[in-house]
C-alpha positions as CSV (number, residue, x, y, z in Angstrom):
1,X,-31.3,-124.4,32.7
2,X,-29.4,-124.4,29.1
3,X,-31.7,-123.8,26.3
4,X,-33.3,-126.4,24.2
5,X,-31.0,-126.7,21.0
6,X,-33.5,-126.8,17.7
7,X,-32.2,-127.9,14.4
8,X,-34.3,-126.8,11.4
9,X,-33.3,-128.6,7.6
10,X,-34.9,-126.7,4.7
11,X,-33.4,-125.7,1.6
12,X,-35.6,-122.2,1.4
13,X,-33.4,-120.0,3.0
14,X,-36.2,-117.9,3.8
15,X,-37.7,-120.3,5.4
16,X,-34.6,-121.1,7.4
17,X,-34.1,-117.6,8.2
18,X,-38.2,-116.6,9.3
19,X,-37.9,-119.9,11.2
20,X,-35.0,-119.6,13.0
21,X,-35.5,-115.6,14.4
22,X,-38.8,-116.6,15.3
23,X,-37.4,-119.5,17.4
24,X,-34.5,-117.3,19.1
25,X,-37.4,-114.9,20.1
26,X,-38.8,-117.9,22.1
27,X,-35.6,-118.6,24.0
28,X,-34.9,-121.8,21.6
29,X,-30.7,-121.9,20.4
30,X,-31.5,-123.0,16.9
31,X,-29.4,-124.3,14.0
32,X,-30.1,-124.3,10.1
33,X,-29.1,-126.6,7.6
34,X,-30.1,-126.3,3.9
35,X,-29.9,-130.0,2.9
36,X,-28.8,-133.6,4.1
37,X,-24.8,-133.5,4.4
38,X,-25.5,-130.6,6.6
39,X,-27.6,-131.7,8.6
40,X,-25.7,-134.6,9.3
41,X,-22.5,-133.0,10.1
42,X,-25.0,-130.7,12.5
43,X,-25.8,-133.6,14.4
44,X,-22.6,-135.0,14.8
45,X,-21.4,-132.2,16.9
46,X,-24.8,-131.3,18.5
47,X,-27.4,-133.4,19.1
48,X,-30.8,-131.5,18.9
49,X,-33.6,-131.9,21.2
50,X,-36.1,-131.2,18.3
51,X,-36.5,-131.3,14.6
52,X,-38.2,-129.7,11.6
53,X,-37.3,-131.3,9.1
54,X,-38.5,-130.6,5.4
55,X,-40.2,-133.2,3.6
56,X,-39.4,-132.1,-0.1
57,X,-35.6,-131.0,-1.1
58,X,-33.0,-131.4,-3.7
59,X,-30.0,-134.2,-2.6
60,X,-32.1,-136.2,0.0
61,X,-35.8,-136.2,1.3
62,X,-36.7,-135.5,4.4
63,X,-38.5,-138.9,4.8
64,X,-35.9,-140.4,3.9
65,X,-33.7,-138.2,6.5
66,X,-36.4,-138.9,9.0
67,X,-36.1,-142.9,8.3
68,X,-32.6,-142.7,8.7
69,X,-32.8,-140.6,11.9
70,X,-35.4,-142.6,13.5
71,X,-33.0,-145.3,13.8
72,X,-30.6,-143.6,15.8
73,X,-32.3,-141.1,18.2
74,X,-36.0,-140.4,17.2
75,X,-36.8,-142.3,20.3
76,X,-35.4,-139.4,22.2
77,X,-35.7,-136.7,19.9
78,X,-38.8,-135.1,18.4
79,X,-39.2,-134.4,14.4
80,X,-41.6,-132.3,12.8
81,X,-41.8,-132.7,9.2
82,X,-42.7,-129.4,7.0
83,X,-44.1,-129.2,3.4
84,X,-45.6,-126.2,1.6
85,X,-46.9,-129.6,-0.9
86,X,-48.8,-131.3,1.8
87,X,-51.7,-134.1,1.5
88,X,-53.1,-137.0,3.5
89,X,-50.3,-139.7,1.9
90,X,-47.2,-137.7,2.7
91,X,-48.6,-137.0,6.6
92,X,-49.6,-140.6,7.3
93,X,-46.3,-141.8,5.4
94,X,-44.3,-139.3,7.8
95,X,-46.5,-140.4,11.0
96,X,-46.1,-143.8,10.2
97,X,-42.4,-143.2,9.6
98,X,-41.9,-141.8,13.1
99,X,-42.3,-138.2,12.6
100,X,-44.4,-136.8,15.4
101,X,-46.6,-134.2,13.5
102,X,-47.1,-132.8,9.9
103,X,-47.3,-128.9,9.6
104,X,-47.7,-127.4,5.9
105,X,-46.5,-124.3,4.7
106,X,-46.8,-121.2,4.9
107,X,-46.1,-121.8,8.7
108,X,-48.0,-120.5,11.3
109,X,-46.4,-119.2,13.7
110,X,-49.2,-119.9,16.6
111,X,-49.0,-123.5,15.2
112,X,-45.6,-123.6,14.8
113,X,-44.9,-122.8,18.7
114,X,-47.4,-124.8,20.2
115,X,-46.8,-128.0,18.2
116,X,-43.1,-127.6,19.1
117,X,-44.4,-127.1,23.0
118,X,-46.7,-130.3,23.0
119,X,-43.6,-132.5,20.9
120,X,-41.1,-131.2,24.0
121,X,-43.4,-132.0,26.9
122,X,-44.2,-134.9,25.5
123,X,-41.1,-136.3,24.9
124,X,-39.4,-134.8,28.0
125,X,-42.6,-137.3,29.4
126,X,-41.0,-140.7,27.7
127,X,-37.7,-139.8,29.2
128,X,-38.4,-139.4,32.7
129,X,-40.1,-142.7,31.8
130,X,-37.6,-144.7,30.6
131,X,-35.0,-143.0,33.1
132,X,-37.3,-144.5,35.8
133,X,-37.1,-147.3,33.8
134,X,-33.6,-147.7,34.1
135,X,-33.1,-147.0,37.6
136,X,-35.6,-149.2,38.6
137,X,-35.0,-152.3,36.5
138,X,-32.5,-153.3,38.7
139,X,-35.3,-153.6,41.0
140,X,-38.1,-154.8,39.3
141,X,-38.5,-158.2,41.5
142,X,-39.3,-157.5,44.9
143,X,-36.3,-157.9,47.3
144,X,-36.4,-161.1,49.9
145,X,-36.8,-164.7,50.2
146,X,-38.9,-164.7,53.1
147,X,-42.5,-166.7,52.4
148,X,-44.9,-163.5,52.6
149,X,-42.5,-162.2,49.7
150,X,-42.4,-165.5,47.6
151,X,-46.4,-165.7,47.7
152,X,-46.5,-162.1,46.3
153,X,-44.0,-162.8,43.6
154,X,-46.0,-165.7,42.9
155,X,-49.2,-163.9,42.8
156,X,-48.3,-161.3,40.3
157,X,-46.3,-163.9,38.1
158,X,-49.7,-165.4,37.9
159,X,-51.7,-162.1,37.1
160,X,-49.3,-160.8,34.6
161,X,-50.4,-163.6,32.5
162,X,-53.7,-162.2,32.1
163,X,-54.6,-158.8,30.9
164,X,-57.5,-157.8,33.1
165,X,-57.3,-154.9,35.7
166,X,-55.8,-155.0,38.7
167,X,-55.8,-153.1,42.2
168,X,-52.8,-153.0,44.6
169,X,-53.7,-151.9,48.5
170,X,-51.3,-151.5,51.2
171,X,-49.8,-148.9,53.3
172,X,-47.7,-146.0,52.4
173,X,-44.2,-146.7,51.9
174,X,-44.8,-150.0,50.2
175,X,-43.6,-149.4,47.2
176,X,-46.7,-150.2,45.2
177,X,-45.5,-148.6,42.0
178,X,-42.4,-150.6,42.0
179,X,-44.5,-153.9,42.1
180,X,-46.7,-152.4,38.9
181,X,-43.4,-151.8,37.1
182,X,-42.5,-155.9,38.0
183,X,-46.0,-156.7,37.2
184,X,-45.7,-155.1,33.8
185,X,-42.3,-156.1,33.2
186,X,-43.4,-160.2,33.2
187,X,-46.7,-159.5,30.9
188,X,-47.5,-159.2,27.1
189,X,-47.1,-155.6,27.6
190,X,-43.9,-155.4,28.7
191,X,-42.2,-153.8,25.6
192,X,-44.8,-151.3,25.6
193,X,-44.9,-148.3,27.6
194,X,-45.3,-147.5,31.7
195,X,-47.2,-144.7,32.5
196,X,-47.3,-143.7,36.3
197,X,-49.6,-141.0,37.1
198,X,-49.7,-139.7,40.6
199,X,-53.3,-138.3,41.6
200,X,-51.8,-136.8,44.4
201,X,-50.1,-134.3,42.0
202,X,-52.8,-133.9,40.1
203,X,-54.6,-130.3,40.8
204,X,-58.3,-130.6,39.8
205,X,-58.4,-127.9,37.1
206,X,-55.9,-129.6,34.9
207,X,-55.9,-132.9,36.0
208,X,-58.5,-134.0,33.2
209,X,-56.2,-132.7,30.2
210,X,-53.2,-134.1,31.7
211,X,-55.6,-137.6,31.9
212,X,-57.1,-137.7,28.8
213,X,-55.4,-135.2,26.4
214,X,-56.9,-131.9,24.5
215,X,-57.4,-130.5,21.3
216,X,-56.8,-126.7,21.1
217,X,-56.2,-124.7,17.6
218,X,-56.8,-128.0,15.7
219,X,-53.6,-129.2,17.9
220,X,-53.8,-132.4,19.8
221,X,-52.0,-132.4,23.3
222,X,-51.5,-135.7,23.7
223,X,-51.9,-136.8,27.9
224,X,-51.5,-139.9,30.1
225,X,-54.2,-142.7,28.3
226,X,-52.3,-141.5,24.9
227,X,-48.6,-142.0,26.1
228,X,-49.8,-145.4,27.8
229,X,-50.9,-146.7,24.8
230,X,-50.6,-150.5,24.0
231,X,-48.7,-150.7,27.6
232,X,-50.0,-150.3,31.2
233,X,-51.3,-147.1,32.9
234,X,-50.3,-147.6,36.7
235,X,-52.6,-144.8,38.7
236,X,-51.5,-144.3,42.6
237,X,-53.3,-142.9,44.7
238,X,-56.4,-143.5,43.3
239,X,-58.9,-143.2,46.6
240,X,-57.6,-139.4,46.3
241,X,-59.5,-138.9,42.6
242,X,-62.4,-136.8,43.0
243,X,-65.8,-138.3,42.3
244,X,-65.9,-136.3,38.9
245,X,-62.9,-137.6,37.7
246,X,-64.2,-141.7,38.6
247,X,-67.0,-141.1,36.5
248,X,-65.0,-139.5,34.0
249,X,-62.8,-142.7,34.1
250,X,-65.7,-145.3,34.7
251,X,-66.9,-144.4,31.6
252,X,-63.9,-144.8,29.6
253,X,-63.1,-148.2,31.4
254,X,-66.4,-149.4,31.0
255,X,-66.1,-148.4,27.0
256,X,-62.8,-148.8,26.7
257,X,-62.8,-145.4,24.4
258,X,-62.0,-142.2,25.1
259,X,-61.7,-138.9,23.6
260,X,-59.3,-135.3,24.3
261,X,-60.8,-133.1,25.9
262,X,-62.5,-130.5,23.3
263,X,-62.9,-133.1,20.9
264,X,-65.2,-135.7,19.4
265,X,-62.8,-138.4,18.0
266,X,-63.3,-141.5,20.2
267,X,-59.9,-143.4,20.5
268,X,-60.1,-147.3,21.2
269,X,-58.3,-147.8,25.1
270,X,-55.8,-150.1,24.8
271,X,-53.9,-150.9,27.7
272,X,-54.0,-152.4,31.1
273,X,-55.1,-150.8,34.0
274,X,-53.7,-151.5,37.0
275,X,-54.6,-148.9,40.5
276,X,-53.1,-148.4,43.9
277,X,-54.3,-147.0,46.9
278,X,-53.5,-146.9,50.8
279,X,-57.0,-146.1,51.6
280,X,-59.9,-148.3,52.9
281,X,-62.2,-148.7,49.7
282,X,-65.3,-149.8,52.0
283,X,-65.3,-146.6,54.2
284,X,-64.6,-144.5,51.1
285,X,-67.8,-145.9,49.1
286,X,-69.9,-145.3,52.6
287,X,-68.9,-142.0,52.8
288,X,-69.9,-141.4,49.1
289,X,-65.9,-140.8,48.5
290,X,-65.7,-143.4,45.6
291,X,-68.2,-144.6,43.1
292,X,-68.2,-148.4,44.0
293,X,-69.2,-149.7,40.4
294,X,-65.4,-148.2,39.7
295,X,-64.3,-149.6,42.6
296,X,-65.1,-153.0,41.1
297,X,-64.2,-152.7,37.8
298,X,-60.6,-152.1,39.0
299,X,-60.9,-154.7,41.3
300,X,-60.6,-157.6,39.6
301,X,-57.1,-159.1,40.3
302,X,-56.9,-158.0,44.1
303,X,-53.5,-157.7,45.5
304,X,-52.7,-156.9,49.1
305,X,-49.1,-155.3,49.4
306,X,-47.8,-156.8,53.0
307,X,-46.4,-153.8,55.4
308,X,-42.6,-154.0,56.0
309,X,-42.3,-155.2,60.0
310,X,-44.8,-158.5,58.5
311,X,-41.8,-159.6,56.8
312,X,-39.0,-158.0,59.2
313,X,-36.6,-161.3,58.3
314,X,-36.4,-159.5,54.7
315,X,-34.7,-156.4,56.3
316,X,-31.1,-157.6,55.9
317,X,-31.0,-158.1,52.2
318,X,-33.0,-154.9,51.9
319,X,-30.3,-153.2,54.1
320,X,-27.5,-154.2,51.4
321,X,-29.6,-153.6,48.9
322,X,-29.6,-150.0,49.4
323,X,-26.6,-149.4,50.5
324,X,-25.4,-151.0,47.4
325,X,-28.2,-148.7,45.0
326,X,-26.8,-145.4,47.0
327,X,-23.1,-146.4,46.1
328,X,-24.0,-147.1,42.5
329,X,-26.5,-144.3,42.2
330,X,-25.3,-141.4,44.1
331,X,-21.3,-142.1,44.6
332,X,-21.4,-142.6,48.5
333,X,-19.5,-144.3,50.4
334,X,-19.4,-148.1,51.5
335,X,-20.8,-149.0,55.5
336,X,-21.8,-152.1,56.3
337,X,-24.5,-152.3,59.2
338,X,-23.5,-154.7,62.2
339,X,-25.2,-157.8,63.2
340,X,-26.6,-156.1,66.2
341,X,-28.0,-153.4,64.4
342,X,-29.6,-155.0,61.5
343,X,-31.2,-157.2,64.6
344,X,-32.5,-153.9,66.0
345,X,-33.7,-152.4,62.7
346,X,-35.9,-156.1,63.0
347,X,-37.7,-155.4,65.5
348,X,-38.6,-151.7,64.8
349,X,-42.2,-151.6,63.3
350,X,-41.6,-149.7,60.0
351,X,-44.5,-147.1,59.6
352,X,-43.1,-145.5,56.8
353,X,-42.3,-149.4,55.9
354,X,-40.1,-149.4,52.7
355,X,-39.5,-145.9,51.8
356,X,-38.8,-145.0,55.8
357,X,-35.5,-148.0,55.5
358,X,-34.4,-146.8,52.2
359,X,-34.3,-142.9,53.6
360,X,-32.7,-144.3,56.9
361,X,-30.1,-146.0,54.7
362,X,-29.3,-143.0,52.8
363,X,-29.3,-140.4,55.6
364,X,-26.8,-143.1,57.6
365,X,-24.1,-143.2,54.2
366,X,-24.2,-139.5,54.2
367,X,-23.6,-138.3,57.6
368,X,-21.4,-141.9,59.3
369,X,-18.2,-141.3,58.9
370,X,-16.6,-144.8,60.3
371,X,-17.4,-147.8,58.0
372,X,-19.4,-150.2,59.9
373,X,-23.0,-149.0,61.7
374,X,-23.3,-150.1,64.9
375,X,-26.0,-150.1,67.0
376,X,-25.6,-146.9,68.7
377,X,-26.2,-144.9,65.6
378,X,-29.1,-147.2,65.1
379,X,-30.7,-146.2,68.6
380,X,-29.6,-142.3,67.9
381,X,-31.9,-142.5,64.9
382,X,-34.9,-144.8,66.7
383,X,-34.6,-142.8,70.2
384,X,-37.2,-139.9,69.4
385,X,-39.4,-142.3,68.0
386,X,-39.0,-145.2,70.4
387,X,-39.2,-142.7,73.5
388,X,-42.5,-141.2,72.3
389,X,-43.7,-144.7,72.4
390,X,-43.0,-145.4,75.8
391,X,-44.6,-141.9,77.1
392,X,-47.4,-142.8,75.0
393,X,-47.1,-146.5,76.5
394,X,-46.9,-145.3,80.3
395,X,-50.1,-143.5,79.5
396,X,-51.9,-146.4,78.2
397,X,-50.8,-148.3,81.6
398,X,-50.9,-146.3,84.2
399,X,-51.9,-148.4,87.4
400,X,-53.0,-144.9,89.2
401,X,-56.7,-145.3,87.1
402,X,-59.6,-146.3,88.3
403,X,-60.1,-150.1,86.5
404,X,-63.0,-148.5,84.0
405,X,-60.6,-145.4,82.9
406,X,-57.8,-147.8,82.6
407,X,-59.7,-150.4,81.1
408,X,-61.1,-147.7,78.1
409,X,-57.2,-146.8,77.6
410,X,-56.4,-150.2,76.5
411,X,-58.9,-151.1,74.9
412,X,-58.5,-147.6,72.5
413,X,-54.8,-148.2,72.1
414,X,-55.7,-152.3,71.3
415,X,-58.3,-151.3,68.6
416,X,-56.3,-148.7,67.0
417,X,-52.9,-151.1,66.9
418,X,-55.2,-153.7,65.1
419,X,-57.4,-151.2,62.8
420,X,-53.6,-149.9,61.8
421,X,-52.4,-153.7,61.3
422,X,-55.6,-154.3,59.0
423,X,-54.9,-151.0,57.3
424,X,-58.2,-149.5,58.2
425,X,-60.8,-152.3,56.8
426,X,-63.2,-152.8,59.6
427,X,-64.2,-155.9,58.0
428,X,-60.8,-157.6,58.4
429,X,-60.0,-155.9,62.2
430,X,-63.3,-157.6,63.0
431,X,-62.1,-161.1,61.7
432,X,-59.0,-160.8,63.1
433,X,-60.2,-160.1,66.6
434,X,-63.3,-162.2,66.5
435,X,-65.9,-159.3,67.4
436,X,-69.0,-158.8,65.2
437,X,-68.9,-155.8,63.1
438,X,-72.1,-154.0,64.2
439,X,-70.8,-154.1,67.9
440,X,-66.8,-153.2,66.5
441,X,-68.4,-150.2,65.2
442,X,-70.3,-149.2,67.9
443,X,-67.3,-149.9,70.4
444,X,-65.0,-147.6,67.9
445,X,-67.0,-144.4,68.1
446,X,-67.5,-145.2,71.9
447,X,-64.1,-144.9,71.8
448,X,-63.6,-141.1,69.9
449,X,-61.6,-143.6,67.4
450,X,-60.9,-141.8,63.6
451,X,-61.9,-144.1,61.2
452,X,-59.6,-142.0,59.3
């Protein structure tokens, strides 16, 4: 990995000299520049990944520098003003001015380090953001004109007109997080920023500082509610959040303040909240796995994701789709699928739904070599999975069993197709088959069937 290139603009030379040996130690390439034209012609040839920028010097002002340099790559690139003549005004003016801190002189070098850490990670942060941002704005409204599509497009136009929180269920592989991004892209907000955090990624000893920030050495490290500020905070994989961290975040919902961890400040919460989960909220709030009065405070504007085989007549324009994003994205070459194997890829039942076609699409591009896909690469791809089927189908129907043992096999292979089609809610499976709960229940554990 090359190093991260520092420019530091001070017309003390021994403050450009401490400065600049101290970053080297750290692994930091660093240039110095004792005044405006300087600096400018510095970043004409280089453009830094950080600043430090001195507030007070002869020809031009840093604010004025910073001012100047907000409007061309601030956005991207970090600047920490320095003074040795520091008050309140001049840091609020530089803040307010687009600097990200204030540090006053005689530098620290403890301070120094660590507020150049947090300023990198953070902005490293808003650029995997708005690279997502890019990539998937090509995508932001869901992809087919079928009429389970249409209502969900219609749906979330009509909730991104209010501002309340939202929870998005549905298998995995639906894409959930590209719906938030639509969501957020037709509301209010949609200028503002779009924070994804994955729980999944989270590990529980530093998942509450990545969350909600910290303070350490009088330095704020600024963490997912900051950076979503004003904008939406999209959280996947919510049902895997340990019941210390809901209550941590019930709280702050129900408040709508928050504070880093270490510190008293509360902060006003300002954004919308919108959640996503695969997981069967009932059974996880039975089991003591999610605090319920969460669980409804998300759950205001509900919206089911459909799986992909309930809207299989989409799976053409999603096939082009991709093929198109993969040529675009990633330079590979053009195949176009036959009819006979887009009608094959309709009837297969998707349980990886979206993500499972998109990888199928990719893996197809990479390793075909003639340009149309027929239907024989389609079955060399399906065969493992469609032959495991039919073992396990000759097993569910085998005529050899006495009529109670065969009658228990279809009945457990029935009941776990459906629970799988209602994506685990009893409630719904018990609707859908027009069985009462209670005895559903009891006939599942009769069964040795995993709620899970």
């Amino acid at each position: 990995m090359s190093k991260r290139h520092i420019l530091v603009v001070d017309d003390e030379p021994d403050i450009r000299s401490l400065v600049q040996e101290i970053l080297e130690d750290e692994g930091f390439s660093v240039k110095v520049a004792e005044n405006a034209v300087i600096a400018r012609q510095s970043i004409k040839h280089t453009k830094p990944d950080l600043i430090l920028l001195d507030i007070w010097m002869p020809d031009v002002d840093g604010i004025t520098l910073l001012k100047e340099w907000k409007n061309s790559f601030s956005q991207e690139t970090p600047i920490i003003m320095m003074s040795g003549h520091g008050n309140v005004e001049t840091a609020v003016e530089a803040t307010r001015s687009g600097a990200y801190d204030f540090i006053e002189k005689p530098l620290s070098t403890a301070k120094l380090l660590l507020t150049i850490k947090h300023a990198l990670e953070t902005y490293s942060l808003k650029k995997e953001n708005l690279e997502l941002n890019q990539i998937t704005n090509s995508k932001l409204e869901p992809i087919g004109k079928s009429k389970i599509i249409n209502e969900l497009k219609s749906k979330i136009l009509q909730i991104a007109k209010h501002d309340a929180n939202v929870l998005m269920t549905g298998e995995s592989g639906t894409n959930k997080e590209i719906l938030a991004r639509y969501l957020h892209s037709l509301s209010s907000r949609a200028e503002k920023p779009f924070i994804a955090v994955n729980i999944s990624t989270l590990d529980e000893e530093n998942s509450q500082k990545k969350l909600f920030g910290f303070e350490v050495n009088d330095q704020i490290q600024k963490g997912y509610l900051d950076n979503a500020m004003e904008g939406t905070l999209f959280i996947n994989d919510i049902g895997e959040l340990s019941t210390t961290l809901q209550s941590y975040l019930l709280d702050v919902f129900k408040t709508k303040k928050f504070s880093h961890i270490g510190s008293s400040e509360l902060i006003d919460l300002n954004m919308r909240i919108i959640a996503a989960t695969r997981y069967d909220f009932e059974l996880l709030i039975n089991k003591g796995k999610f605090v319920d009065e969460l669980y409804y405070l998300l759950n205001v504007l509900p919206v089911n994701i459909p799986s992909l085989h309930e809207h299989y007549e989409d799976i053409p324009e999603l096939l082009e789709y991709y093929v198109n994003q993969f040529i675009e994205m990633e330079s590979l070459p053009y195949r176009k699928f036959s009819v006979s194997a887009q009608n094959r890829l309709r009837g297969y039942k998707w349980p990886g739904n979206e993500s499972e076609l998109k990888n199928l699409v990719q893996r197809l591009l990479i390793l075909g070599t003639e340009e149309i896909i027929n239907i024989e690469e389609i079955e060399s791809y399906l065969g493992k999975t469609e032959m495991q089927q039919k073992q396990y189908n000759s097993e569910i129907f085998n005529l050899d069993l006495p009529l109670r043992d065969a009658r228990e096999n279809f009945e457990k292979a029935y009941l776990m197709y459906q629970l799988e089609k209602a994506n685990g809610n009893v409630s719904k499976l018990a609707t859908e088959i027009g069985i009462e709960r209670t005895h559903l229940y009891r006939k599942l554990k009769t069964l040795g069937i995993n709620l899970k």
